[in-house]
Each structure stands twice: as structure tokens, then as C-alpha cells.
DRENDO-1510 file (C-alpha; in Angstrom, 1 decimal, always signed):
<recs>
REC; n; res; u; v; w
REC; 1; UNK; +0.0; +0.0; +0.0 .
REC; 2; UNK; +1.5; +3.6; -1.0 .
REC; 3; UNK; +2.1; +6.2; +1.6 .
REC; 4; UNK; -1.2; +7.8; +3.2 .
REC; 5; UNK; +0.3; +11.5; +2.2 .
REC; 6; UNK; +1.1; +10.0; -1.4 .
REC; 7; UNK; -2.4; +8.4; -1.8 .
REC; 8; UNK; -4.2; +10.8; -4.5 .
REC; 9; UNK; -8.7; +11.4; -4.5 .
REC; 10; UNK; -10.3; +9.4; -7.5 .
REC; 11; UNK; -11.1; +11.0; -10.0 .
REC; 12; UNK; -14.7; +11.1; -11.6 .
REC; 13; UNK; -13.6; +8.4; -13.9 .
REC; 14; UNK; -12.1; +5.6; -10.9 .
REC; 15; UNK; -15.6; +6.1; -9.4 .
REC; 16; UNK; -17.5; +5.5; -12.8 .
REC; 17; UNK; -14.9; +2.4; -12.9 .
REC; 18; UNK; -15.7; +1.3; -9.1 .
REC; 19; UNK; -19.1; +1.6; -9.6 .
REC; 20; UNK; -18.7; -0.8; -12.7 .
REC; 21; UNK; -16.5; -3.5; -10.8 .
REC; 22; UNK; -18.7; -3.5; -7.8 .
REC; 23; UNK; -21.9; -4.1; -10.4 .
REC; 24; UNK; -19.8; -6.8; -11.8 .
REC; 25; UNK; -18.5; -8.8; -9.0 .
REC; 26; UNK; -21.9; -8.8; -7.3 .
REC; 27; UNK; -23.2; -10.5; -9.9 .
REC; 28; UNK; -21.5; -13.4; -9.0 .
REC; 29; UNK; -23.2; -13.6; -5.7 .
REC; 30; UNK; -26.0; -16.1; -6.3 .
REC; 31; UNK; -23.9; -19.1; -8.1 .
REC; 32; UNK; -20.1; -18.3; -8.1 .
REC; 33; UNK; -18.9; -17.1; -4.5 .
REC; 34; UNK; -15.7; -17.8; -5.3 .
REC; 35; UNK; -15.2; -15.3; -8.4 .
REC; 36; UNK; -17.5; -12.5; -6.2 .
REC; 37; UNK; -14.8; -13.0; -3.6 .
REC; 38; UNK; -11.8; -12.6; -5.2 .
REC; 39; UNK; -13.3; -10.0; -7.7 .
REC; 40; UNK; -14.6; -7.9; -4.8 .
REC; 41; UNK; -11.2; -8.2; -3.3 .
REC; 42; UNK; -9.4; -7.0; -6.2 .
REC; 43; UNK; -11.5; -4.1; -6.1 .
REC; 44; UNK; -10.9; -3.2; -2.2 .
REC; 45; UNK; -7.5; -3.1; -3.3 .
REC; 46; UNK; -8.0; -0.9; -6.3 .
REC; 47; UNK; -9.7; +1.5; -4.4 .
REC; 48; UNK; -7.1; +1.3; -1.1 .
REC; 49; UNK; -4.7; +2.7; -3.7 .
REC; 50; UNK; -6.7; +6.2; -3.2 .
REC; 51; UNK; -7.2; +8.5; -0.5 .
REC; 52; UNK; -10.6; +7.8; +0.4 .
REC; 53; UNK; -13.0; +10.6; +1.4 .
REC; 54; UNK; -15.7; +10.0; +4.6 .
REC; 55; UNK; -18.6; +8.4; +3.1 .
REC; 56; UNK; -15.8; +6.2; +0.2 .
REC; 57; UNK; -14.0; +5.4; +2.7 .
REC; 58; UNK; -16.3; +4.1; +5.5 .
REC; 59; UNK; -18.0; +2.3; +2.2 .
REC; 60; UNK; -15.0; +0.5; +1.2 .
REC; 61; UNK; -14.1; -0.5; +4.4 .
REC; 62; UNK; -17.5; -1.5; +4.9 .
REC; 63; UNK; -17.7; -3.8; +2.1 .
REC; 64; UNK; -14.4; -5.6; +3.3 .
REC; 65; UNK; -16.1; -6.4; +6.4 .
REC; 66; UNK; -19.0; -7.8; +4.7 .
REC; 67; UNK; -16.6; -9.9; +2.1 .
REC; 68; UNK; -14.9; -11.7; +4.7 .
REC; 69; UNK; -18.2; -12.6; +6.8 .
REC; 70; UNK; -20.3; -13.5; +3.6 .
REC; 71; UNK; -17.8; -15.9; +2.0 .
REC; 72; UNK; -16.7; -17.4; +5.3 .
REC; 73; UNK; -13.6; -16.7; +5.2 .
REC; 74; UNK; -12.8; -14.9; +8.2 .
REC; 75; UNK; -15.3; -13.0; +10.7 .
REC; 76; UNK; -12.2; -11.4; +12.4 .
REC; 77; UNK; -11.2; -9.7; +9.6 .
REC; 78; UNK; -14.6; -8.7; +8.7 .
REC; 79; UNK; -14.6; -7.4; +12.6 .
REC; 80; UNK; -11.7; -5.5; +12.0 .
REC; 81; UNK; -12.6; -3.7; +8.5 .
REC; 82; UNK; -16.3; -3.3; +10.0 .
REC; 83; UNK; -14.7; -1.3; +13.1 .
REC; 84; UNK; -12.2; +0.4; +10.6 .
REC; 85; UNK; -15.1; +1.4; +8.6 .
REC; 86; UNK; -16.8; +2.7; +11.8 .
REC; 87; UNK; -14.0; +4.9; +12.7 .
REC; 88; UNK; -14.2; +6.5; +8.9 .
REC; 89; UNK; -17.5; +7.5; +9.8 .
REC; 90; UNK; -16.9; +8.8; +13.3 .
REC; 91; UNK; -13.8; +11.0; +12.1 .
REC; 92; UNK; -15.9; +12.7; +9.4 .
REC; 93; UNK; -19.0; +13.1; +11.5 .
REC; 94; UNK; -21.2; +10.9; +9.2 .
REC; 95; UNK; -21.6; +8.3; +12.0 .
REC; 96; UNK; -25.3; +9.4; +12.6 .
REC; 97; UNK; -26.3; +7.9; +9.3 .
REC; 98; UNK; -23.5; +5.6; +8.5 .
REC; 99; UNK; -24.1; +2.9; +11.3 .
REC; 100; UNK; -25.4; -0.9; +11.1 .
REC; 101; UNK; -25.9; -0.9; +7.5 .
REC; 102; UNK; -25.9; -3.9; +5.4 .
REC; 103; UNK; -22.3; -4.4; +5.6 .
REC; 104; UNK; -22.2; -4.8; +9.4 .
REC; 105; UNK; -25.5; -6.6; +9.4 .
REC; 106; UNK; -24.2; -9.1; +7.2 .
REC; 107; UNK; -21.1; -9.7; +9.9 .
REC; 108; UNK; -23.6; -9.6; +12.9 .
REC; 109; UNK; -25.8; -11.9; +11.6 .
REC; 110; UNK; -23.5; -14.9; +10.3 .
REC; 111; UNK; -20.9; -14.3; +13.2 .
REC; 112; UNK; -23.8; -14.4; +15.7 .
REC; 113; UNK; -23.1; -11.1; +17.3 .
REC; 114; UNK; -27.1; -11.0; +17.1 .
REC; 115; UNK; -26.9; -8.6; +21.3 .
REC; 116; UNK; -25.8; -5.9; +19.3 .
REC; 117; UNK; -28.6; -5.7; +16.8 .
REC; 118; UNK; -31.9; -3.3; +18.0 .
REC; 119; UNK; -33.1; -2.1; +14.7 .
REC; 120; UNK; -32.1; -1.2; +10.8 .
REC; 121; UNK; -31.3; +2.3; +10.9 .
REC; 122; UNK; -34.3; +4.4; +9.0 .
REC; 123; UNK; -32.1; +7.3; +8.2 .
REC; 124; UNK; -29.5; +4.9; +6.0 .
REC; 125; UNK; -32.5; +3.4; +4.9 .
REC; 126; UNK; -33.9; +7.0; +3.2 .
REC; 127; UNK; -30.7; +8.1; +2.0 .
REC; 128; UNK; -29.9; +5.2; +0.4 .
REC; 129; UNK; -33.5; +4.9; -1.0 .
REC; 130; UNK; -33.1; +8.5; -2.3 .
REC; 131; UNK; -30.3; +8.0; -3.9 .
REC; 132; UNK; -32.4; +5.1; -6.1 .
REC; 133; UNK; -29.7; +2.6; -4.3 .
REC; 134; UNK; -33.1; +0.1; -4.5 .
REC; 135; UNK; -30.5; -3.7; -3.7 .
REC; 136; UNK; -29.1; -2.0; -0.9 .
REC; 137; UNK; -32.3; -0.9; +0.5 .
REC; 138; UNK; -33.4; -4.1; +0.2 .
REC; 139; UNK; -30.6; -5.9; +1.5 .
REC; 140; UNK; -30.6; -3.9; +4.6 .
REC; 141; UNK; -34.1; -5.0; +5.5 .
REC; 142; UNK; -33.2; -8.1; +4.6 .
REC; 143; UNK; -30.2; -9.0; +6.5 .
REC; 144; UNK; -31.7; -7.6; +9.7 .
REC; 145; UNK; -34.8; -9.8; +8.9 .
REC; 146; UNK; -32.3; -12.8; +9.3 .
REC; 147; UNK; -32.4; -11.9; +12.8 .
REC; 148; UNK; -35.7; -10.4; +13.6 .
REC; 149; UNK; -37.1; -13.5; +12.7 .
REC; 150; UNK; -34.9; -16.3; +14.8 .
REC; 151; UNK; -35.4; -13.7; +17.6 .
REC; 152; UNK; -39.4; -14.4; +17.5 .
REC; 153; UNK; -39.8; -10.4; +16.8 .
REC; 154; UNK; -42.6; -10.8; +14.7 .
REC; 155; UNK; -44.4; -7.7; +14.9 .
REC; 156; UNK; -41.4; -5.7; +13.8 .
REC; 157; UNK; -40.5; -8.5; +10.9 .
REC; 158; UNK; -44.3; -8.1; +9.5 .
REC; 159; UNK; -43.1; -3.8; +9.6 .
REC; 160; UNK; -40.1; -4.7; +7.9 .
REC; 161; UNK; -41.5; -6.9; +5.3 .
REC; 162; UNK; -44.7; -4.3; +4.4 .
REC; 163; UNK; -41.9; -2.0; +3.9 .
REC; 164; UNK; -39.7; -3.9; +1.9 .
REC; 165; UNK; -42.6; -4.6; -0.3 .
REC; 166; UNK; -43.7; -1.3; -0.8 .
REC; 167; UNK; -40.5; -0.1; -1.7 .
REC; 168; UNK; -40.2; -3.2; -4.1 .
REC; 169; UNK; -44.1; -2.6; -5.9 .
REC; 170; UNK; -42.9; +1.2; -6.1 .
REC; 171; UNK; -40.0; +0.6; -8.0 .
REC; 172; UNK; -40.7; -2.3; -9.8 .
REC; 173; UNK; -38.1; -4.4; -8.4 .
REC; 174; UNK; -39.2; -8.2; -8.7 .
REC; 175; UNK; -36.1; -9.2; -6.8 .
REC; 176; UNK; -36.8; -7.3; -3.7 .
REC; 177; UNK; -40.2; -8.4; -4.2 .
REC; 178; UNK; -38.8; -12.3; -4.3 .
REC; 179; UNK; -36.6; -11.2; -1.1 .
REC; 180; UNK; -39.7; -10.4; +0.8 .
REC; 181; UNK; -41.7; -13.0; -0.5 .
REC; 182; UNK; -39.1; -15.4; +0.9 .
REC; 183; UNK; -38.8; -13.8; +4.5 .
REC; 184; UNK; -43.1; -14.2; +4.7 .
REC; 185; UNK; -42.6; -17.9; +4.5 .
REC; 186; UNK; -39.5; -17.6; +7.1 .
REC; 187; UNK; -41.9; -16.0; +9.5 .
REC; 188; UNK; -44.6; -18.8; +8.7 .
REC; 189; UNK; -41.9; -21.3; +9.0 .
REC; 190; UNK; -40.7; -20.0; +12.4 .
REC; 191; UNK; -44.4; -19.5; +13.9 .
REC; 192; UNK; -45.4; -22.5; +12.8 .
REC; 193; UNK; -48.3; -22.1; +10.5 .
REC; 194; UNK; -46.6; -25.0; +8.1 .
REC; 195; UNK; -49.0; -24.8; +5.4 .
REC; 196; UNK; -48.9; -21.4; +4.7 .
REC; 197; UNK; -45.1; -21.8; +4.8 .
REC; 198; UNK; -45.4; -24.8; +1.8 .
REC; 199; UNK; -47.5; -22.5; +0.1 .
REC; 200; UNK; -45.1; -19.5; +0.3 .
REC; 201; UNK; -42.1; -21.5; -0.4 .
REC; 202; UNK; -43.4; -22.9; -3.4 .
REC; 203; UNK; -44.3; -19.5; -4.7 .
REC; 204; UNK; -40.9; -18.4; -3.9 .
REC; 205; UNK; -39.4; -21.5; -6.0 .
REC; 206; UNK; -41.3; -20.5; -8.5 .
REC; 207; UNK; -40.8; -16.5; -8.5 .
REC; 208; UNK; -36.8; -17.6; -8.2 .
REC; 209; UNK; -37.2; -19.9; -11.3 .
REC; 210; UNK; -38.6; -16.9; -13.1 .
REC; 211; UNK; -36.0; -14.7; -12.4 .
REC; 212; UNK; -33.2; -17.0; -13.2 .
REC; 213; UNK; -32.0; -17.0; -9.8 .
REC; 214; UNK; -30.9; -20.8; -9.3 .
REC; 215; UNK; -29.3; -20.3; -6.1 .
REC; 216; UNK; -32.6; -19.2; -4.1 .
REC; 217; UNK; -34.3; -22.3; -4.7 .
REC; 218; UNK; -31.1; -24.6; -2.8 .
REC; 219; UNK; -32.2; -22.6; +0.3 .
REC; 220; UNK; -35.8; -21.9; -0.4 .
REC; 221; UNK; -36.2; -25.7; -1.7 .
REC; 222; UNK; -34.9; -26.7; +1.3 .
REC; 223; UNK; -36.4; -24.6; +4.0 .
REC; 224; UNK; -39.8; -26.4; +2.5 .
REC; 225; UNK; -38.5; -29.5; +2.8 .
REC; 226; UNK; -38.2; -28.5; +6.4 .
REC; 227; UNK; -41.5; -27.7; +6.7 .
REC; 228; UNK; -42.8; -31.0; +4.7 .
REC; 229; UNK; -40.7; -33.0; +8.2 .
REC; 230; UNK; -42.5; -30.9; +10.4 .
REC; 231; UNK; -45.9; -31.9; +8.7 .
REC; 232; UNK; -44.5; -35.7; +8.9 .
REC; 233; UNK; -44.5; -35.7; +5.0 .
REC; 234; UNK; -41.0; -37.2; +3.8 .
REC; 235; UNK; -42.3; -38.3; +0.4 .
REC; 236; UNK; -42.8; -34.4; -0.2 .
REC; 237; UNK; -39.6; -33.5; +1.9 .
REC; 238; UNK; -37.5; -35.8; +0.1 .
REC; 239; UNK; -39.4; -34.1; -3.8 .
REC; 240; UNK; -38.5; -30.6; -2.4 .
REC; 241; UNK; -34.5; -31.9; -1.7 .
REC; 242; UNK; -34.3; -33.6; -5.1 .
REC; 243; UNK; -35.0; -30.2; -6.4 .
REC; 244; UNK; -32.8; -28.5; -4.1 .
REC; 245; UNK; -29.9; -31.4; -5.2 .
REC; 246; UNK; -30.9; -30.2; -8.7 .
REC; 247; UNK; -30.3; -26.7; -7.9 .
REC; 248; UNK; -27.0; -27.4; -6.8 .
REC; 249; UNK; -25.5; -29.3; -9.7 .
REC; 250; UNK; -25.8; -26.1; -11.8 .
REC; 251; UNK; -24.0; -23.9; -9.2 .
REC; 252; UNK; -19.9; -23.9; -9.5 .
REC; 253; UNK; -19.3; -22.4; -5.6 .
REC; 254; UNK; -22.0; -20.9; -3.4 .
REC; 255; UNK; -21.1; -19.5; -0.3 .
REC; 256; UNK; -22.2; -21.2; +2.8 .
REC; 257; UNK; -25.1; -18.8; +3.8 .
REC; 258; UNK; -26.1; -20.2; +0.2 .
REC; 259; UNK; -26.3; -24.0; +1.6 .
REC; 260; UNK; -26.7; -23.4; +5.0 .
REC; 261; UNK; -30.5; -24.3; +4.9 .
REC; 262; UNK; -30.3; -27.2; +2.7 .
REC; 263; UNK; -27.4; -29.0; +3.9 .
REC; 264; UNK; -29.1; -28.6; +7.9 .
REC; 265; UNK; -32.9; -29.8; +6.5 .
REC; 266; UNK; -31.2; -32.6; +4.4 .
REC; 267; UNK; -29.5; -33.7; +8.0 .
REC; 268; UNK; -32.9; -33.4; +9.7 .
REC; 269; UNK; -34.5; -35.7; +7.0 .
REC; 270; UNK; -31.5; -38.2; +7.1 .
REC; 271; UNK; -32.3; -38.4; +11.0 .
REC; 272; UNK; -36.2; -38.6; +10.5 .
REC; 273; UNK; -35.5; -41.6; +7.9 .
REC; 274; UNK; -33.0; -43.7; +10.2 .
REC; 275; UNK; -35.0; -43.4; +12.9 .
REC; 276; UNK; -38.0; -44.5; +10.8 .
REC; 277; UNK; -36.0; -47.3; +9.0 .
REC; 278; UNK; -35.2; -49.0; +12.9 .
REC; 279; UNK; -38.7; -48.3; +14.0 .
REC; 280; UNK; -39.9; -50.8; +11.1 .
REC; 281; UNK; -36.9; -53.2; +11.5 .
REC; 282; UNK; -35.3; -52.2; +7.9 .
REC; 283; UNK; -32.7; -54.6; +7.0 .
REC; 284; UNK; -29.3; -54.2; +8.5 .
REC; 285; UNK; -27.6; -53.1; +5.3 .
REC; 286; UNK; -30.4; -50.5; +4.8 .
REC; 287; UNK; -30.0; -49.1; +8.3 .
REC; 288; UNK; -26.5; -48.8; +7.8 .
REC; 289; UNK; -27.0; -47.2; +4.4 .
REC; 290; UNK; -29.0; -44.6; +6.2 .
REC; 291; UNK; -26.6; -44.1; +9.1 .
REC; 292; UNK; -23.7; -43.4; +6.9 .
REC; 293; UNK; -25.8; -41.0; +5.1 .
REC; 294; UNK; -27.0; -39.0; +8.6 .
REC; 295; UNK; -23.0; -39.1; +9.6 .
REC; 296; UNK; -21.8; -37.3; +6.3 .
REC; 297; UNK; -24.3; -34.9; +6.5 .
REC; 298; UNK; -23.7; -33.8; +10.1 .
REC; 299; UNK; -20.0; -33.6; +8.9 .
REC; 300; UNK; -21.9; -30.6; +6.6 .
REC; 301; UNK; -24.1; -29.3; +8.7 .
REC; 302; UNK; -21.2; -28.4; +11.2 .
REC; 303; UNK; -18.8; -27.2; +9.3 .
REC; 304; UNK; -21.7; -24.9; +7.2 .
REC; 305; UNK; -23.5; -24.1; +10.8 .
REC; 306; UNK; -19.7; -22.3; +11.9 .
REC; 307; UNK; -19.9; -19.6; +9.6 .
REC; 308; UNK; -23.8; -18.8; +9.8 .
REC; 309; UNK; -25.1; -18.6; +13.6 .
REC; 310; UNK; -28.6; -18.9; +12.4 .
REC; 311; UNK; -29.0; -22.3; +11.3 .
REC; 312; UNK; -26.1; -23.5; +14.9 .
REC; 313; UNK; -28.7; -24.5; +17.2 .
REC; 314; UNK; -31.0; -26.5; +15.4 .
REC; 315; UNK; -27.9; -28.5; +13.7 .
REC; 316; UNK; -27.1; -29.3; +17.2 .
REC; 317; UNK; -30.4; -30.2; +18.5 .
REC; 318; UNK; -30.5; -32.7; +15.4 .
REC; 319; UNK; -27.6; -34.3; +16.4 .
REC; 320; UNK; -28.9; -34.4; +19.9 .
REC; 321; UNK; -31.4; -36.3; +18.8 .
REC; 322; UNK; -29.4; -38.6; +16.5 .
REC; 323; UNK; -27.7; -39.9; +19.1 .
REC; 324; UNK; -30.5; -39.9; +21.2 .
REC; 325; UNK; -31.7; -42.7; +19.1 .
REC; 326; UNK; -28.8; -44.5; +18.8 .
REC; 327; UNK; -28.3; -44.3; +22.7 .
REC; 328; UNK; -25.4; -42.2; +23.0 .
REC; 329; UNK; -27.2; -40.8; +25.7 .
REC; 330; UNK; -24.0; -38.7; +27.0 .
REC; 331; UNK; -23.2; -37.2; +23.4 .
REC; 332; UNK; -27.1; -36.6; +23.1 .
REC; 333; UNK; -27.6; -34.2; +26.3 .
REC; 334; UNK; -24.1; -32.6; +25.9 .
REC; 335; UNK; -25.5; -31.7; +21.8 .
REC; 336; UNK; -29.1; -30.3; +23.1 .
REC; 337; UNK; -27.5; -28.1; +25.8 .
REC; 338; UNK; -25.3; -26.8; +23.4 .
REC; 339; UNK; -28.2; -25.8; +21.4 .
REC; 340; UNK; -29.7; -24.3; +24.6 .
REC; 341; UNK; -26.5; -22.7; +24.9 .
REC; 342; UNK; -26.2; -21.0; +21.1 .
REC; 343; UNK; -29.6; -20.5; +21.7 .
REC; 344; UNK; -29.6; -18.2; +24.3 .
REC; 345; UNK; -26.1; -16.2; +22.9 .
REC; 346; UNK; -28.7; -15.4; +20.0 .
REC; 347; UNK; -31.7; -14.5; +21.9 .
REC; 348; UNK; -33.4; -16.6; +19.3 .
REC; 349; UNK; -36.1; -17.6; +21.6 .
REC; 350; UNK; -38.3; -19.9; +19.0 .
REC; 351; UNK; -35.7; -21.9; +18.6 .
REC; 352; UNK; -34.2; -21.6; +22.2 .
REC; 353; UNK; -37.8; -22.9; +23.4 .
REC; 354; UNK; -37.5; -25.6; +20.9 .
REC; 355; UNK; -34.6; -27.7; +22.2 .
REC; 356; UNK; -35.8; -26.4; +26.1 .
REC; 357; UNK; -39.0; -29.0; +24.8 .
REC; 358; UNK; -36.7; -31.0; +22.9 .
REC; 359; UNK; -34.4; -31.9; +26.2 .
REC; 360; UNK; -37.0; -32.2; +28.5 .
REC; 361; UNK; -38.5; -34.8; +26.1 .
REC; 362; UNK; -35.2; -36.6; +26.2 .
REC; 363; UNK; -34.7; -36.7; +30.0 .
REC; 364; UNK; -38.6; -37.6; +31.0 .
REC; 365; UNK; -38.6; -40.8; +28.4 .
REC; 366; UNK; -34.9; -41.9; +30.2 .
REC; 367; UNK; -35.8; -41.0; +33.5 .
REC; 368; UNK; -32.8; -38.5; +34.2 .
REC; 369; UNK; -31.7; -35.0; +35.4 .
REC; 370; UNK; -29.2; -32.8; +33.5 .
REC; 371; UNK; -26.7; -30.4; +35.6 .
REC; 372; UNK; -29.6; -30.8; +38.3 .
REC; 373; UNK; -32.9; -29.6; +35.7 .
REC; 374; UNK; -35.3; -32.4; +35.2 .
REC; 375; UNK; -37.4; -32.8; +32.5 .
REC; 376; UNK; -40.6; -30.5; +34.2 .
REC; 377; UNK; -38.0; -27.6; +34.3 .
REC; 378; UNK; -37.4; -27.5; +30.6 .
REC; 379; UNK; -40.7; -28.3; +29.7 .
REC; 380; UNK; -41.8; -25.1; +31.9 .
REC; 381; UNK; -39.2; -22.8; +30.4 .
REC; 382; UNK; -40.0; -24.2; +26.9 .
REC; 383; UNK; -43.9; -23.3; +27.5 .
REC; 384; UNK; -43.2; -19.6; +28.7 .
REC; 385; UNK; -41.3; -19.1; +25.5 .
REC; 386; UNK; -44.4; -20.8; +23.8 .
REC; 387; UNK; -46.8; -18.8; +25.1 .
REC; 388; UNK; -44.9; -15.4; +25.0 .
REC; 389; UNK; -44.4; -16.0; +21.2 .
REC; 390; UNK; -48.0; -17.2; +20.8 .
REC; 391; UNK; -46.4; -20.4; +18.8 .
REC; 392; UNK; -49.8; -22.7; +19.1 .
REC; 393; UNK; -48.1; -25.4; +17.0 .
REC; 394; UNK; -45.4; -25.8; +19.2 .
REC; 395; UNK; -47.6; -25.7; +22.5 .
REC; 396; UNK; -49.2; -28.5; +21.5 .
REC; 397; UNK; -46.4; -30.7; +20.5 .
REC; 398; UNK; -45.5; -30.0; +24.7 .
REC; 399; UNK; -48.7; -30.6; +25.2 .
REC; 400; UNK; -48.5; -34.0; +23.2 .
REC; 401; UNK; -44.9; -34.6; +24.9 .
REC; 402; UNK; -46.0; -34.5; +28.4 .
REC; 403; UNK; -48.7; -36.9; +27.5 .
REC; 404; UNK; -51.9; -34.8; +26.4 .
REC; 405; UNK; -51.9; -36.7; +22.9 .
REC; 406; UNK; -53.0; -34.3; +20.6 .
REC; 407; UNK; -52.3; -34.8; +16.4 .
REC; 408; UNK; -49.5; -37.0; +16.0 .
REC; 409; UNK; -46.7; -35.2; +14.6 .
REC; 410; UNK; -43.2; -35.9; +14.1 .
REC; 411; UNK; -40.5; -36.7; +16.9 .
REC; 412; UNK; -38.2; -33.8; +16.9 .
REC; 413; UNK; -38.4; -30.4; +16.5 .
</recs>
């Protein structure tokens, strides 16, 4: 890097160029994250060669941050150019508008640094609106919906989605409009109401398809496949992962936000069909078939779950469960109080309330105490989370649990 006093300001020519780069690598986003990577780096590096004003500056820096987090390559680097990028903005007094962007969003979301998230900041939101900056708009709403909705705050994600549509119907923009589209099946996913969620998934698929965006459909594929297992459906599960498998084949490197949902609801459907397979005495080889199938994909799950928090606790309460049924009943308990654990570093409280249920289900059918909680004290904390939420659906499955049968569902959450 040249001298700071050396550096010289772009002219209006390097910004028309920047501009044209940045267009150009983020293209790249949805099926090479490879090539947006290194051509996003290239451009950092173009642009470090200048003396960067406030607002370039804090943007360029900005975009490091996110670079690093998004691809997975390193969340303390993308820590260190997010808080260099912070300091750009403080120095030049532009701090008041140029704070938890999409940038830093991006890094607290995947990272997990969820405590330090409140709310999108409105005035970034108009500015950049004003300035007809429509996929940044649309990404900040989005990336803060990540969170809003694993935290169970859905009031505020049903604001943030109205928005995001209006400003997506305003402009014309059918991707924003396939961004929202997407997060109102999340929320029905994550309240429960799995019918709706099919129904809005499958829309989704099809709004993706339209648009030539392959890559949506691995995640959005999958995340109804999720739903299909919650609904005790595998034949359909098992359709929507062929089509997510489909997906994949045409991609040449996705990042692993990209396959974090499929590779954790193809785990979950491995599990469901072992467990099924010894439940109606499969033959031996089968079983085994199946179990070396649920042991590669927890291999993927983990290593995907590291580098995006969102999708960490319920990879761990599936394994919980795995070896649940294959009475590892040490590994088991230590996997669902890790999920607790990640859980409650989120404040994702649907999910948190999920493995409270799932736990207590574990130690009331063996009869045990974990850390000196029985299964009645999960159970309770699992309810209050439950009810606070107003998750119905999952109220009755403790309901079911603690032996209120109910409609049968499925045997993990």
C-alpha cells in the first residue's frame, strides 16, 4: 500500500470504474462465491490505492467487512474492516447515518453477534432509498430480517416486510419483491403455520425460477423440505430436496449462507428416515446405508453451521437427537445443551424454546436429570417461551410430549 500522504482522490472516472466493478462482482453472488470474492477483493484493493474521502472510505471498508463474513472466510477480519469502517464514519462526523448498515449486518448476523442488533437504521434506509440505491435498500431490510425473525420479533418483521414490499411494488423491483416473499414464508416457518409456509415457499421457488435465480431455490427448496418434516411428509420433503440437489449441480461455488438451509434440512431428513428405518426393523444393510448417510451430513451441517449462527442451534439439536436414538445418551444431552447454549447467545427464543421441549422430552422418556434440571424444568421454560411468542403449534407438541396426545406429529423439533 502507498504512503497515506502519497495516496491521491479518484477522479470522476475511478468512481464510474468502481461503480462498474462492484456491479460486476456482485453479480456473482448467487452461483459463483468464489469469483465475487476474489473480484470484490481485487477491487478493495484498487480503491485502497486512493485517499478515500468520509462516506468512500467508510463504504469501502465496509464492504471488506462484509466480504470476509459472507464468504466465510474470516469473521475477524470482517470485525476489524467493519470497526475500521466505523471509525471512517466517526472522524468525518457521518456516524449518525453511516451505522449498522448492510455491511455490518451481514457480519452480525453470520458471526452471531445477534446482542448488538436493535433495529435497521431508518435514516440509511432513506438516504440510500433517495439516492435510487433500491439492492441495498433491500438488503438492509433483509439481513436484519435474518435476525428479527430467529429472535421471535414478529411484529417488527411483518413492519419490515410491508416496507420492503412497498418499496419493491414502487419501484418495480421483482427481486426485492422475491426477497420479501421469501422472509413471509421464514416468518410462517418460524411461527409454525406450516401450510402457509409450503404455500409460500413454493411460490418463492417458482418467483426464483422466473428470475433466473438458481441459487434461491437450494435454500428456499430446502427450508420447504423442512416444513414438509414438520408436517410428517417425507415423500414431499424428500421431492423438495431432489429439487434443491438439482439446484445445486448447476451452481460452481456458493457461499455457505447459500447452503446453510439445505445442507441442515437434508441432515434433519436423514435423521427422520433412520429413525424410521429401525422403527420398522429395515434390514441391516439399509440401516447402515442410512446411518452413513446421517454421519456425512452432520460432517456438513457443522462445518456450514460455523460460519452462519442462524442455522447452529437446530444442527445441534439434530444431532442431539441422533444420538439420542442411537443411545449415545452422554453425546445426546451434551449436543441439546449446546443448542440451549447458542440459543440463548442469540436470543433466538423460538428456537431456544425448541430444544428447552426437545431436552425435556429426552430426560422424562430416560428418566434423568441434566446439571440438576429435570425434564418438568425445561418443559416449563419451553412453555413460557411458547406462550410469550404465541407459537400454538409448538404448544401443542409439549402438550403432546408431556402426554396430552393431541395430532400426531413428528419426533423432533
Amino acid at each position: 500500500m502507498p504512503d497515506e500522504k502519497k495516496k491521491t482522490a479518484p477522479s470522476e472516472k475511478d468512481y464510474i470504474l468502481f461503480d462498474v466493478l462492484f456491479k460486476l462482482a456482485t453479480a456473482y453472488a448467487n452461483y459463483n462465491g468464489k469469483k465475487m470474492f476474489f473480484e470484490l477483493l481485487n477491487l478493495i484493493r484498487m480503491k485502497m490505492e486512493f485517499k478515500l474521502n468520509g462516506e468512500n472510505g467508510f463504504a469501502t471498508y465496509s464492504l471488506a467487512g462484509a466480504l470476509f463474513a459472507y464468504s466465510g472466510i474470516s469473521f475477524s477480519l470482517s470485525k476489524k474492516f467493519i470497526d475500521k469502517a466505523n471509525y471512517y464514519a466517526r472522524i468525518n462526523g457521518i456516524e449518525e447515518i453511516y451505522n449498522t448498515g448492510y455491511d455490518e449486518t451481514i457480519y452480525k448476523c453470520l458471526s452471531g453477534d445477534w446482542k448488538s442488533f436493535t433495529k435497521i437504521n431508518e435514516k440509511l434506509l432513506e438516504h440510500k432509498l433517495k439516492n435510487g440505491e433500491l439492492i441495498y435498500t433491500i438488503y438492509q431490510i433483509g439481513w436484519a430480517l435474518y435476525i428479527i425473525i430467529c429472535r421471535g420479533e414478529y411484529d417488527y418483521a411483518e413492519y419490515l416486510i410491508k416496507r420492503g414490499n412497498e418499496i419493491s411494488e414502487n419501484y418495480d423491483f421483482d427481486y426485492g419483491t422475491l426477497y420479501m416473499l421469501s422472509f413471509k414464508s421464514d416468518l410462517e416457518l418460524s411461527r409454525r403455520n406450516l401450510y402457509k409456509a409450503v404455500s409460500y415457499f413454493t411460490e418463492s421457488c417458482e418467483l426464483a425460477e422466473k428470475l433466473g435465480l438458481n441459487s434461491w431455490i437450494l435454500g428456499l427448496a430446502g427450508k420447504r423440505a423442512k416444513a414438509y418434516i414438520l408436517l410428517n411428509d417425507l415423500s414431499s420433503a424428500k421431492e423438495s430436496l431432489d429439487k434443491a440437489e438439482e439446484a445445486l449441480k448447476k451452481e460452481d461455488s456458493l457461499t455457505p449462507m447459500l447452503l446453510s438451509y439445505f445442507t441442515a434440512y437434508k441432515l434433519l431428513y436423514f435423521i427422520r428416515q433412520y429413525e424410521k428405518g429401525t422403527a420398522e426393523s429395515l434390514p441391516e444393510n439399509k440401516i447402515s446405508i442410512l446411518d452413513q448417510e446421517v454421519k456425512k451430513n452432520i460432517k456438513a451441517a457443522v462445518k456450514v453451521a460455523a460460519k452462519v449462527a442462524e442455522i447452529k442451534p437446530e444442527v445441534e439439536r439434530y444431532i442431539g437427537y441422533y444420538y439420542y436414538i442411537t443411545k449415545n445418551y452422554s453425546k445426546s444431552l451434551n449436543f441439546f445443551n449446546k443448542s440451549i447454549e447458542y440459543a440463548k447467545h442469540l436470543e433466538s427464543l423460538p428456537e431456544l424454546g425448541r430444544s428447552y421441549l426437545e431436552m425435556g422430552k429426552i430426560l422424562n422418556q430416560l428418566n434423568l436429570s441434566y446439571r440438576n434440571n429435570n425434564a418438568e424444568y425445561y418443559f416449563s421454560e419451553a412453555q413460557k417461551i411458547f406462550k410469550k411468542l404465541s407459537l400454538s403449534w409448538d404448544v401443542s407438541e409439549l402438550n403432546r410430549v408431556k402426554g396430552f396426545p393431541e395430532e400426531k406429529l413428528n419426533y423432533i423439533i
